[in-house]
Each structure stands twice: as structure tokens, then as C-alpha cells.
LOMAR-945679 format. One record per residue: residue number from 1; residue in one letter; chain; x negated, y negated, z negated of N, C-alpha, C in turn. Coordinates in nm, 2 decimals. Layout:
! LOMAR-945679
+-----+--------+--------+--------+--------+--------+--------+--------+--------+--------+--------+--------+
! num ! residu ! chaine !     nX !     nY !     nZ !    caX !    caY !    caZ !     cX !     cY !     cZ !
+-----+--------+--------+--------+--------+--------+--------+--------+--------+--------+--------+--------+
! NUM !      a !      A !      X !      Y !      Z !      X !      Y !      Z !      X !      Y !      Z !
...
+-----+--------+--------+--------+--------+--------+--------+--------+--------+--------+--------+--------+
! end
This chain:
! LOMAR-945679
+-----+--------+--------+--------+--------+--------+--------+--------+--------+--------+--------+--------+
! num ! residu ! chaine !     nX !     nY !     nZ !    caX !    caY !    caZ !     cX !     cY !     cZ !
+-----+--------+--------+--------+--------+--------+--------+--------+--------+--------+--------+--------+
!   1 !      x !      A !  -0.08 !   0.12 !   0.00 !   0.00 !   0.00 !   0.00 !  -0.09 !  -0.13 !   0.00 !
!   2 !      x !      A !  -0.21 !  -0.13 !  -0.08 !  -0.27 !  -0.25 !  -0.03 !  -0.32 !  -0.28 !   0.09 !
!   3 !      x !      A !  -0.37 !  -0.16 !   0.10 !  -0.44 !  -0.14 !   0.22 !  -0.33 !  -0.26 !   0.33 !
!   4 !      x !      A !  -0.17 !  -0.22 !   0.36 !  -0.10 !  -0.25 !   0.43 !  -0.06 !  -0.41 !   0.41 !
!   5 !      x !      A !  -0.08 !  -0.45 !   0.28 !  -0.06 !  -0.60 !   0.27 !  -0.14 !  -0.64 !   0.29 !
!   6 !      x !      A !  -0.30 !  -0.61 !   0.30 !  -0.43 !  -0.67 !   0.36 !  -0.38 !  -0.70 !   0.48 !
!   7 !      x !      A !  -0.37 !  -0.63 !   0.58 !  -0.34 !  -0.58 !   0.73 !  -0.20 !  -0.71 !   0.74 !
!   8 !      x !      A !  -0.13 !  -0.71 !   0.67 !  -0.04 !  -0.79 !   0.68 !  -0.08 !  -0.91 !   0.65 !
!   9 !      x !      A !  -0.11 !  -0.95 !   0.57 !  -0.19 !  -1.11 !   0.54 !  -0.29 !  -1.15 !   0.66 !
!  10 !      x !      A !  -0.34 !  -1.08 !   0.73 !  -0.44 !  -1.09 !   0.80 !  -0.34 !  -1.07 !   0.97 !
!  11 !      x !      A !  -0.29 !  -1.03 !   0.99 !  -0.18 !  -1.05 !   1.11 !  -0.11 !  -1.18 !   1.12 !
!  12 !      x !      A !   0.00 !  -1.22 !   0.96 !  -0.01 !  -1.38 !   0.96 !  -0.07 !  -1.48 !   0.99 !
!  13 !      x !      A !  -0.19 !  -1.46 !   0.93 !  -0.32 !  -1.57 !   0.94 !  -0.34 !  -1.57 !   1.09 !
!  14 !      x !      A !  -0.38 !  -1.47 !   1.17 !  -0.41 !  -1.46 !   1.32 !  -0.32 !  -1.51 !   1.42 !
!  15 !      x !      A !  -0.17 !  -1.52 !   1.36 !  -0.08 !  -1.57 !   1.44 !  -0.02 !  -1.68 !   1.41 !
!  16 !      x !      A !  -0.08 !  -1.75 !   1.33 !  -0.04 !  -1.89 !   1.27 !  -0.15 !  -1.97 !   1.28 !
!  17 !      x !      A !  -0.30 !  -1.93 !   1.36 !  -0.40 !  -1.98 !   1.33 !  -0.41 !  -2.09 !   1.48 !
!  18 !      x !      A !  -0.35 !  -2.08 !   1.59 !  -0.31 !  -2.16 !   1.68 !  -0.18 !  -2.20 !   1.71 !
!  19 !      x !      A !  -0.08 !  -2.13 !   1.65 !   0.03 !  -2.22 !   1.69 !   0.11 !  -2.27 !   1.55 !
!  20 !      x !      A !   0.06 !  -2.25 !   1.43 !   0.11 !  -2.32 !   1.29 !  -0.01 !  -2.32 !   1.23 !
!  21 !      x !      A !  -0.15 !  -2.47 !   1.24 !  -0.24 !  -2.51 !   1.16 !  -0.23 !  -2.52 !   1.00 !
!  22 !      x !      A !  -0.07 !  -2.59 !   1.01 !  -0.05 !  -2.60 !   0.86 !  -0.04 !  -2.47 !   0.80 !
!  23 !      x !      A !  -0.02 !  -2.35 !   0.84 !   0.02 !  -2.26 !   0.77 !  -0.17 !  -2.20 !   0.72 !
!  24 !      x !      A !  -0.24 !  -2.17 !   0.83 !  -0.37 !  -2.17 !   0.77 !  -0.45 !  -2.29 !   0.67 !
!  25 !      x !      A !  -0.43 !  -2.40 !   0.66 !  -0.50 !  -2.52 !   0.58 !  -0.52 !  -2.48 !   0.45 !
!  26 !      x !      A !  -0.65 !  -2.51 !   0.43 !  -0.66 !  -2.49 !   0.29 !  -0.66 !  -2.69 !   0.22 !
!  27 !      x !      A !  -0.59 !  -2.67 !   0.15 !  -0.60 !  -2.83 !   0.06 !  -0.66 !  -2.82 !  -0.08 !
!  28 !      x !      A !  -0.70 !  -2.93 !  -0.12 !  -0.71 !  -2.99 !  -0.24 !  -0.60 !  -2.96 !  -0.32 !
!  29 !      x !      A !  -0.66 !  -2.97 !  -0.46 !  -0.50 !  -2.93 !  -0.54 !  -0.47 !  -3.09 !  -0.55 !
!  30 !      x !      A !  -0.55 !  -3.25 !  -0.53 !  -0.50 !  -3.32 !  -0.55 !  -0.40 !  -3.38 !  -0.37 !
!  31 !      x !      A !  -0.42 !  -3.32 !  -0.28 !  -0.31 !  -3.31 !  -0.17 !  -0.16 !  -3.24 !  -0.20 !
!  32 !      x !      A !  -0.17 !  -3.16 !  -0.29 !  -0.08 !  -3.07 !  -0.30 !   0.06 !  -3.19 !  -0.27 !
!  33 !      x !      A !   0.07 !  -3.31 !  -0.28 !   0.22 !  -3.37 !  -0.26 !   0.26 !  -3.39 !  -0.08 !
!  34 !      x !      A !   0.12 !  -3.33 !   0.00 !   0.15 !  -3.35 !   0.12 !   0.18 !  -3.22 !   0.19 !
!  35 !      x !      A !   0.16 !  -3.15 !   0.10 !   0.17 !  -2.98 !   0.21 !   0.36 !  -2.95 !   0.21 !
!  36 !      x !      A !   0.35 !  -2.91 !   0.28 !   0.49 !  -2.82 !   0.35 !   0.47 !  -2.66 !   0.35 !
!  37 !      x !      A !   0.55 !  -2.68 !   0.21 !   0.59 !  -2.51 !   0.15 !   0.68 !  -2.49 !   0.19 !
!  38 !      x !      A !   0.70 !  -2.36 !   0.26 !   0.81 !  -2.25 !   0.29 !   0.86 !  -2.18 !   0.22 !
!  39 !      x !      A !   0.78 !  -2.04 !   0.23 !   0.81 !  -1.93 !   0.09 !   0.70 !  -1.90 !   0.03 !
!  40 !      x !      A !   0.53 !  -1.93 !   0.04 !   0.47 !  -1.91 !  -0.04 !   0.36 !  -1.99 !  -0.04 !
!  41 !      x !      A !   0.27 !  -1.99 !  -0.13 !   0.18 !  -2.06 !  -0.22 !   0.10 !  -2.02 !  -0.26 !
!  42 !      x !      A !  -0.06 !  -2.06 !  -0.25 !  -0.18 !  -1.97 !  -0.34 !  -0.22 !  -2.04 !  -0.35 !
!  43 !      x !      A !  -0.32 !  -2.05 !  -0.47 !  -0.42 !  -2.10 !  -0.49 !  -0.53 !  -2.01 !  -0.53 !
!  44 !      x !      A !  -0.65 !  -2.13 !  -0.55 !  -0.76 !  -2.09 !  -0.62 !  -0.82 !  -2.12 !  -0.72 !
!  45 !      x !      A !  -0.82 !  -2.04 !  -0.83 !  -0.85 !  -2.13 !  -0.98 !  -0.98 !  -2.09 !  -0.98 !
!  46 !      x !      A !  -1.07 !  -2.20 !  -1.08 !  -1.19 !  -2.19 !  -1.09 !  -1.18 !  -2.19 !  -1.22 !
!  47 !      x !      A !  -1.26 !  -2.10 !  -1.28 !  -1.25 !  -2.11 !  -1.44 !  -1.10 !  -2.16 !  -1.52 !
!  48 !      x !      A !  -1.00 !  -2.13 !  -1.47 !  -0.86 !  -2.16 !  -1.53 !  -0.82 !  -2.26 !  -1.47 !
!  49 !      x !      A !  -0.86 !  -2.38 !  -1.38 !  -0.83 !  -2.51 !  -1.26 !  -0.80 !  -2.44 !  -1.19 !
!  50 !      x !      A !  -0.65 !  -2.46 !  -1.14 !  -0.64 !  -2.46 !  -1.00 !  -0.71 !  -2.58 !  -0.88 !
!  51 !      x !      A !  -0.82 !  -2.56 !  -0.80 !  -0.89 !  -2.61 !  -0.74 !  -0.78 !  -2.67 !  -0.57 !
!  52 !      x !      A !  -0.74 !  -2.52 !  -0.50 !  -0.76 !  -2.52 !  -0.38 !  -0.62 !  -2.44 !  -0.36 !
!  53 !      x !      A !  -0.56 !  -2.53 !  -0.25 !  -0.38 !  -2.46 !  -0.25 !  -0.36 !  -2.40 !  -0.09 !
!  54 !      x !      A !  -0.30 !  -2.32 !  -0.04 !  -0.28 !  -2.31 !   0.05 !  -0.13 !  -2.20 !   0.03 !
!  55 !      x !      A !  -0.07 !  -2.19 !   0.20 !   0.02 !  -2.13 !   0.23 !   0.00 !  -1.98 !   0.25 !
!  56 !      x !      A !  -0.16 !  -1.96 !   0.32 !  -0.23 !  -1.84 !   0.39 !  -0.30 !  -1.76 !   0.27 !
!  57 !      x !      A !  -0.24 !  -1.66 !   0.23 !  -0.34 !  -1.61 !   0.13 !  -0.49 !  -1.55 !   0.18 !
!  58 !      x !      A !  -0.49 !  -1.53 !   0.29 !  -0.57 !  -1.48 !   0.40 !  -0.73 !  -1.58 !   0.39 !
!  59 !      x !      A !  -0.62 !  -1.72 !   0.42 !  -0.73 !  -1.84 !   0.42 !  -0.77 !  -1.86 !   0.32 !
!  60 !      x !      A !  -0.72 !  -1.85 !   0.19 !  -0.75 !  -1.83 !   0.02 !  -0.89 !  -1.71 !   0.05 !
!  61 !      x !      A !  -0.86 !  -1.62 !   0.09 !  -0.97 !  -1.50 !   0.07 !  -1.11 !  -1.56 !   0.16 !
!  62 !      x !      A !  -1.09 !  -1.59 !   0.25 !  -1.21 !  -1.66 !   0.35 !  -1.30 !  -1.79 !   0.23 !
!  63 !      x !      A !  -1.22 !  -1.85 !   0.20 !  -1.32 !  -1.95 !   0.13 !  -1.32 !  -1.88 !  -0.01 !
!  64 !      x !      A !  -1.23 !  -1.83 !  -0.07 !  -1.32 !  -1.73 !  -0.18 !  -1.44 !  -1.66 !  -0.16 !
!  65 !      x !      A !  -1.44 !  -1.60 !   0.00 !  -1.55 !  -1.54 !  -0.02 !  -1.71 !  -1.60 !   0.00 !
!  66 !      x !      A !  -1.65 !  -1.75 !   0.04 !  -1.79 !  -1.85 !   0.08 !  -1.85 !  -1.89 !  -0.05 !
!  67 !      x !      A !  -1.71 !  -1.94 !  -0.18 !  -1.78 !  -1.95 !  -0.27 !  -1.82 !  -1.89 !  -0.36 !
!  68 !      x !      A !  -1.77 !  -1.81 !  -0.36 !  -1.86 !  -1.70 !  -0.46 !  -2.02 !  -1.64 !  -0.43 !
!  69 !      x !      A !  -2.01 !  -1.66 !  -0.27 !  -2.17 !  -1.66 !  -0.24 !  -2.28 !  -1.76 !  -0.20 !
!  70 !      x !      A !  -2.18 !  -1.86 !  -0.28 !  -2.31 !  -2.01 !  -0.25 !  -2.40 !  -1.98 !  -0.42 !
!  71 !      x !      A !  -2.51 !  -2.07 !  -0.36 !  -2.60 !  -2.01 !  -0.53 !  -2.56 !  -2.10 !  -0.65 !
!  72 !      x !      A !  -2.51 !  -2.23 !  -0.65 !  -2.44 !  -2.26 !  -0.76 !  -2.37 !  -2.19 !  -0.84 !
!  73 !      x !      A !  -2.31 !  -2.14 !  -0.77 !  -2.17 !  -2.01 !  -0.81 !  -2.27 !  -1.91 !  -0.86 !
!  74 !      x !      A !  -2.35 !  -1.87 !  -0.84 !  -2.46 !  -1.72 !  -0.90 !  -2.50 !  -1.82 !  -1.02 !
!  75 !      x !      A !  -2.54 !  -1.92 !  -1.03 !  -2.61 !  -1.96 !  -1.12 !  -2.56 !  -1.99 !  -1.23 !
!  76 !      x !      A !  -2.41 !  -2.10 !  -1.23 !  -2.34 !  -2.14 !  -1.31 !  -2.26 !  -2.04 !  -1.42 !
!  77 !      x !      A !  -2.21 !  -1.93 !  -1.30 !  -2.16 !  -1.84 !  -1.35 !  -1.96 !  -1.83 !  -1.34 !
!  78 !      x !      A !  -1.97 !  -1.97 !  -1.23 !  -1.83 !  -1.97 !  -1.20 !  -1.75 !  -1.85 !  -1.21 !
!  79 !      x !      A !  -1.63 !  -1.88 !  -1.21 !  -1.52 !  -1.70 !  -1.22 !  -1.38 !  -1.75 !  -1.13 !
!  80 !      x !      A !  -1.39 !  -1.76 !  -1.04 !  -1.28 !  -1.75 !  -0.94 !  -1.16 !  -1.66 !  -0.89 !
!  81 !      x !      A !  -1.06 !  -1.73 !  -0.93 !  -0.93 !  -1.60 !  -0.87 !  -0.85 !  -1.66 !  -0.78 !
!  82 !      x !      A !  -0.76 !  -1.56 !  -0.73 !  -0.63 !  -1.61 !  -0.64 !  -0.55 !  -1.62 !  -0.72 !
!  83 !      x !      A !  -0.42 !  -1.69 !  -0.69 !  -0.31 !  -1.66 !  -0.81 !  -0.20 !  -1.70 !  -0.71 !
!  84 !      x !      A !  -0.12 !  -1.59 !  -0.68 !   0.03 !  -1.66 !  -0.67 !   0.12 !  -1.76 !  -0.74 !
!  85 !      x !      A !   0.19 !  -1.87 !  -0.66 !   0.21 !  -1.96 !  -0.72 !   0.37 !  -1.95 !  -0.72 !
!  86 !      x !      A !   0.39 !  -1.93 !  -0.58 !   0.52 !  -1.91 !  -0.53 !   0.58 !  -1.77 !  -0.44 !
+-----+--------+--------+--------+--------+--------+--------+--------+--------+--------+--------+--------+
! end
């Protein structure tokens, strides 16, 4: 079953990634009064802050995975999650 919501998050993102931009965008949590929510919502909390909002959980996973491999992030000791919001 995960396996199949990966595969599914990742079919949305591919087909929303040229003809609905907004649906890929990752924002600021301090944009959050400009996004256009439908039915869902992610973010990214950094140490208990929600940082980083988006519609795509897909596009949540992509820059999760950039920052958890930049070396501030190794060093500091950052702790990063996804969280459904909506």
C-alpha cells in the first residue's frame, strides 16, 4: 500500500507539473495567505516550525531530500518532517 501512494503522489506531481504550476509550488510558510488550496496541504516542519507549504506532497519530498543533504543540516543536527495539514 505504500508502495502505491508513492506511485500515486508521484503521477500527480508529473501531471500537474506543466499544466497546474500552482499545484507543484513549494512556498514559504510566511506566503501561505497566497496559495490556492483545494483538498490538500503539506508541509515541512523543521524542528517543530512549520517552514515550507505546499499542495504536492511529491514536491514536499524533493526539497526534503535536498535539505537534509546540504551540510548545515549534518552539522546542526536539523530534524525535518512532512506533516499533513489538510
Amino acid at each position: 500500500m505504500p508502495l502505491e501512494n508513492f506511485y500515486e503522489e508521484m503521477l500527480k506531481y508529473n501531471k500537474n507539473m506543466d499544466s497546474n504550476p500552482d499545484y507543484v509550488k513549494i512556498y514559504q510558510y510566511s506566503e501561505r495567505d497566497t496559495m490556492n488550496i483545494i483538498d490538500e496541504l503539506y508541509g515541512i516542519v523543521n524542528n517543530g516550525t512549520i517552514t515550507l507549504l505546499s499542495t504536492s506532497f511529491f514536491s514536499l519530498l524533493i526539497e526534503l531530500t535536498n535539505l537534509t543533504n546540504e551540510e548545515d543540516t549534518k552539522k546542526n543536527g536539523n530534524k525535518y518532517d512532512i506533516v499533513s495539514l489538510k
